[in-house]
N, C-alpha and C positions, 0 to 999 in steps of 0.2 A: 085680409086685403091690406097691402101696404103701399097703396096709394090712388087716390078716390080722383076720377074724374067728373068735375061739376060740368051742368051747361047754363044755359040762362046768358048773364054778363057777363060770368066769367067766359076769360078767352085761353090762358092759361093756368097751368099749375106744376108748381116748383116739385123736381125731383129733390128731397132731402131727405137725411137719415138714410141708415141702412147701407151705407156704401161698403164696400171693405176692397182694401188697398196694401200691396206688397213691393219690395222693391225689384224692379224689371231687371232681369236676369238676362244673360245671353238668347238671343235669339226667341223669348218669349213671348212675345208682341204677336206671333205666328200662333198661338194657342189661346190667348185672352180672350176671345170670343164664343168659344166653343162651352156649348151649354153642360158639357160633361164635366167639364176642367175641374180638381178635387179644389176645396176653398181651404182646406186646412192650414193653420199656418198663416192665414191673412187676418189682418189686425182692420177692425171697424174702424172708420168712420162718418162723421155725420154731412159733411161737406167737401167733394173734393177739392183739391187744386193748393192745396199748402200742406204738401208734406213733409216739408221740412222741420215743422210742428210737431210732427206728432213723435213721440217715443219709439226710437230705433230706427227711425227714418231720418234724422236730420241731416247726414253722410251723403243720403243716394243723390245722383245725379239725374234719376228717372227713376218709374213708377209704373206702375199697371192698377187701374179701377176696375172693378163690376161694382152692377147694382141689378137683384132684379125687379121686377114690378108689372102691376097685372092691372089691365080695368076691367071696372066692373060689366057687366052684360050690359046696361043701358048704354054704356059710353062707345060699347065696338058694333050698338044698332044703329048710333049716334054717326059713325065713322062712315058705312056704308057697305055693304057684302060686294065680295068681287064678282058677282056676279052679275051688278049694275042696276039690283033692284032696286035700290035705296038712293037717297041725295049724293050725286059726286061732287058737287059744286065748290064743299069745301075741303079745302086742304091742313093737314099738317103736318107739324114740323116738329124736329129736334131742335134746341138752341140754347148753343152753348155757351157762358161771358165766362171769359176770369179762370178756366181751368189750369192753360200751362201759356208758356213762350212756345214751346212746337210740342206737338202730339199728333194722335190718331185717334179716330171715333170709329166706333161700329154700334151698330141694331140688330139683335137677331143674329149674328154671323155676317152681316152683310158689314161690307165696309162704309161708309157712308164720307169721307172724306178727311186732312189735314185741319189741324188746328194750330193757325197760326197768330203769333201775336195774343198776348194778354188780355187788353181790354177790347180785341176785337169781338163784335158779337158774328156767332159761328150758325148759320139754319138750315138745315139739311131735312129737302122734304120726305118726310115717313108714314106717309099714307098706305101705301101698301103697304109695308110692312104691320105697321098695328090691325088692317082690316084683316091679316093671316091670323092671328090670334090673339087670347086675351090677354096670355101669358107673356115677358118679354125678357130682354136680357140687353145691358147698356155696359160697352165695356171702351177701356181709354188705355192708351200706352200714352202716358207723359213726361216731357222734360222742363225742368224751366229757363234753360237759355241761360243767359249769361248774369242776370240779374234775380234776384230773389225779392219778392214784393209781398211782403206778411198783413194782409190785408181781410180782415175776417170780410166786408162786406163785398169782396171781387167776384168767388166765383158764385155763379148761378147755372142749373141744371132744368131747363122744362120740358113741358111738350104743350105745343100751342096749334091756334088753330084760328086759321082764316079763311076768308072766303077765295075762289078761284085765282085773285092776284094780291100778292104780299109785298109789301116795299122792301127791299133787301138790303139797300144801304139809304145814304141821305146827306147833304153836302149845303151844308146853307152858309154862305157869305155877305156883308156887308159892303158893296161895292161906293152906293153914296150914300152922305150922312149930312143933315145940316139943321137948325131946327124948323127949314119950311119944310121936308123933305127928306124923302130918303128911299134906297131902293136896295131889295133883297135875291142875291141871283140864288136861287136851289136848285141842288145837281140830284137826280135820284135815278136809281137802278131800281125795278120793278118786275119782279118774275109772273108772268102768268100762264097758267094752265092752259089754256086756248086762245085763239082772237077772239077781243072782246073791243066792244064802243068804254070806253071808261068816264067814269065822271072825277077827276081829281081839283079837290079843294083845298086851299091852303089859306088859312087866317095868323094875324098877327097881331098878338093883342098882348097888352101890359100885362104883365102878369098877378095883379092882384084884381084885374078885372074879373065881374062873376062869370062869365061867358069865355074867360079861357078854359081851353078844353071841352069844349063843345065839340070838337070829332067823334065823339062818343055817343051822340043822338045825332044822326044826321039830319032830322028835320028840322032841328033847330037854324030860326036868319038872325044872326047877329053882329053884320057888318054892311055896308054894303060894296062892289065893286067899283076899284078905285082906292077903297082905304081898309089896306090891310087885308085885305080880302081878293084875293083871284083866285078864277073858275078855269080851268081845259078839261077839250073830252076828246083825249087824245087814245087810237087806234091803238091797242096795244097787242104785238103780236105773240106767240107761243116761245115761251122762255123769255130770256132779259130783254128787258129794254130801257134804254139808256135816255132820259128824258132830264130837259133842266127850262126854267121858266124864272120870270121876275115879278116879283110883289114889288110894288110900291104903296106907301104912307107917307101922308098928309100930316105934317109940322106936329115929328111924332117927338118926343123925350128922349133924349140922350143919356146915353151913360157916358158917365167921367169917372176917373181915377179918383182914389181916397183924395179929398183938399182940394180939389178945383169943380166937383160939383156931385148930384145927386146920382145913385147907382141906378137908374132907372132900369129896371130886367121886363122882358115880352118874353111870349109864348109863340113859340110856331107850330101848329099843329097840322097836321098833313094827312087829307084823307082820302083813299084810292077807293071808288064805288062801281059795281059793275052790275048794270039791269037795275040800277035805281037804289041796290043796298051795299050798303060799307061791306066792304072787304079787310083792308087792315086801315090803320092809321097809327103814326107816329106822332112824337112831341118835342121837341128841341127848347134848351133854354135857351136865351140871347140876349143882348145890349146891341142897342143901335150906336155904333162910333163909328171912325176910319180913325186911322194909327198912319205915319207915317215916320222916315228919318231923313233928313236931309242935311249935310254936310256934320252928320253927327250929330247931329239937334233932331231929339224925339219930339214929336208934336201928334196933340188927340184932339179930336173934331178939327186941325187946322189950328190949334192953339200950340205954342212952347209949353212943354212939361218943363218944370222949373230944376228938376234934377237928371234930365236929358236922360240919354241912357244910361243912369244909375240907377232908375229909377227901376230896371228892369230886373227882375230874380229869375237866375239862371234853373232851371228844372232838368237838371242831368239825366240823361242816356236815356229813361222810359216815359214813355206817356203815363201819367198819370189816372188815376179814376176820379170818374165823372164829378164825384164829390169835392174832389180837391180844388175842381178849376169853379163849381159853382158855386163855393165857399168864397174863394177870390172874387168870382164876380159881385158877389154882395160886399163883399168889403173893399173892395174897390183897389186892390190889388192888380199892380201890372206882372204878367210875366215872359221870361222869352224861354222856348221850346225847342229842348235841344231833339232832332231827329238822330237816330244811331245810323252808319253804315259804314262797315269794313270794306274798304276798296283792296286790301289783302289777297283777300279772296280770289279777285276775280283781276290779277295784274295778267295785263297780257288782253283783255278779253273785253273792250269797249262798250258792246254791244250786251254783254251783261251788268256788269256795272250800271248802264242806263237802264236798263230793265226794272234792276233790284232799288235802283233811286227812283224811280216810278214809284212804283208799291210803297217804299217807305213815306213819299210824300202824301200819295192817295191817303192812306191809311192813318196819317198826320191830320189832313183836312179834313178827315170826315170824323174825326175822334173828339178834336179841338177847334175846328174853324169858325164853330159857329159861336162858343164862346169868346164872350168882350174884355175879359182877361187878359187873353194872349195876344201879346201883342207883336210878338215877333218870332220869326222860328231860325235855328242856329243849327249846323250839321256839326256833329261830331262823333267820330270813330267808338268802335269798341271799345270798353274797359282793358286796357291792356296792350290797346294799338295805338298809344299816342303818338309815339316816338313813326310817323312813316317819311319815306324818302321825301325830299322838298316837290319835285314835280310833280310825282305819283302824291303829295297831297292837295297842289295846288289842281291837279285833276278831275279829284274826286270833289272837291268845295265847287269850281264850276258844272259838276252834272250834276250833284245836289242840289246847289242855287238855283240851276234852272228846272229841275226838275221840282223844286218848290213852289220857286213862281209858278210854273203852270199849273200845279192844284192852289194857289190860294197866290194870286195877283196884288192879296186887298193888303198883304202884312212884306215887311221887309225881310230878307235873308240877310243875320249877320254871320260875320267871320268867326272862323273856330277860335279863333284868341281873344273874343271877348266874355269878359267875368263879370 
């Protein structure tokens, strides 16, 4: 057995080891699923998603994964028979972080969806499929885009498991800051299996408090409502639901940049309960500030930063991983986030271009917004597309801009020409 599903607390477990990976050949991506496929000729690995790493791959442009992997008999009584004799109640998931810039996933032959974007986390539910057998088969056609990100701790592979509704994304901003005050707006997508009454919890606590992280026993009271703490038991219907709500805290601690004051970091943890028991819950880091720029003068909490926007480190072309920016947050590092998007592409075609600068912002706010780091985000082109016609750039920086402000209001959009 090469890989053991626990239950208890545990909620998931990491697929690692045992992968093997070749490079994607014409028209291949049509076969990589198929339980027959000969393995000969593929080179192990322990981890996917950096193969540029390994010996004789550093050239390819793309790739093709399998892995297989089996549970054990208690984990697929665990799961539930199709025949509905057993608990449905809970679901799970495939979830993917860090494999490639674009791909494809499958389960079993089944195709299960696109993988986009690096550090976006990827969950695609596979409940039927594990409850067909014990035995399984996990296969990926990947590219990595335009950038190469040699990052041993990026990718992650599991299978995880939660109750009837799962949070699928998560959006938390700083809208006010002050030290009597301050308020949190959270934007959150919520998948669940049927209508259900929900109970969703959200606390906000200093993060060396012993009570952060409390989503993880939900009986646990260790706030009360009004500070740091708010309650909804919002209707949630079958499949997404798009729901956003405001914490507010009482004359909470501020985070400041390195030299004008303490890094103060909170915890947001967020926990979706259905029929009185947790479902999933997530964890966010944070610093309570607002950042603003006005006539060129950076200012945090409302204060002048003394070396204005110098003060700000440009973070080229990719989102970074989570580590980088939480590192910054503790050392009290400013930075500004530059968004990628090739308006190239899509000349001629308005209504795309606004499309693709959606997504690249969504995808922005929800990776970095809640981090007190960033302070600013910056649009700029592909590697390779600097040089574009003056309109056709002055175009694409107004549907970026605005398409930034409206995922994250709280941070300013600078211009491509700032260093």
């Amino acid at each position: 057995m090469i890989f053991t599903l626990t239950t208890g607390d545990s909620e998931a477990q990491v697929l690692t080891g045992d992968w093997l990976v070749r490079a994607a050949g014409h028209g291949e991506w049509r076969t990589v699923a198929e339980r027959g496929l000969g393995e000969s000729g593929w080179l192990a690995t322990s981890t996917p998603g950096r193969w540029w790493l390994d010996a004789g791959l550093a050239d390819e442009s793309a790739v093709l994964y399998r892995r297989r992997f089996e549970l054990p008999a208690e984990g697929v009584a665990d799961l539930g028979s199709p025949d509905g004799t057993a608990d449905r109640d809970e679901r799970w998931w495939f979830v993917a972080n860090g494999l490639c810039e674009l791909g494809h996933l499958w389960l079993d032959g089944t195709y299960l969806g696109d993988l986009r974007g690096r550090h976006a986390e990827h969950a695609f539910e596979v409940s039927h499929l594990l409850r067909a057998s014990p035995e399984h088969l996990a296969a990926v056609e990947a590219s990595h885009g335009a950038v190469r990100v040699p990052q041993s701790e990026d990718a992650q592979v599991q299978i995880e498991r939660t109750g009837p509704a799962r949070i699928q994304r998560v959006r938390a901003l700083v809208i006010e800051a002050s030290p009597d005050r301050a308020v949190l707006r959270i934007a959150a997508t919520v998948d669940s299996a049927a209508t259900h009454r929900s109970g969703i919890t959200t606390t906000v606590l200093p993060a060396d408090d012993p009570d952060a992280g409390w989503s993880k026993d939900a009986t646990r009271q260790v706030a009360s409502v009004g500070d740091g703490l708010a309650l909804s038991e919002p209707v949630l219907a079958r499949g997404r639901n798009e729901l956003e709500w405001l914490v507010a805290l009482e004359q909470p601690s501020l985070w400041w940049p390195a030299g004008l004051g303490d890094q103060a970091l909170h915890c947001i943890d967020i926990d979706v309960a259905v029929d009185g028991r947790s479902s999933h819950a997530v964890r966010l880091p944070t610093g309570i500030r607002t950042v603003s720029v006005r006539r060129g003068r950076l200012a945090v909490n409302g204060e002048p930063h003394r070396d204005g926007l110098d003060a700000l480190r440009v973070i080229e072309h990719e989102l970074s991983h989570p580590g980088f920016y939480e590192s910054a947050n503790s050392e009290g590092r400013l930075l500004c986030q530059q968004v990628t998007l090739d308006p190239s592409v899509f000349t001629g075609a308005e209504r795309g271009l606004r499309a693709l600068a959606a997504q690249a912002a969504a995808a922005a706010a929800d990776h970095a917004g809640h981090h007190p780091s960033v302070a600013a985000w910056q649009q700029m082109p592909l590697p390779g597309r600097r040089q574009w016609p003056r309109a056709l750039g002055r175009w694409a920086y107004r549907t970026m801009a605005s398409a930034m402000h409206a995922a994250d209001p709280t941070r300013p959009v600078l211009p491509p020409d700032h260093r």
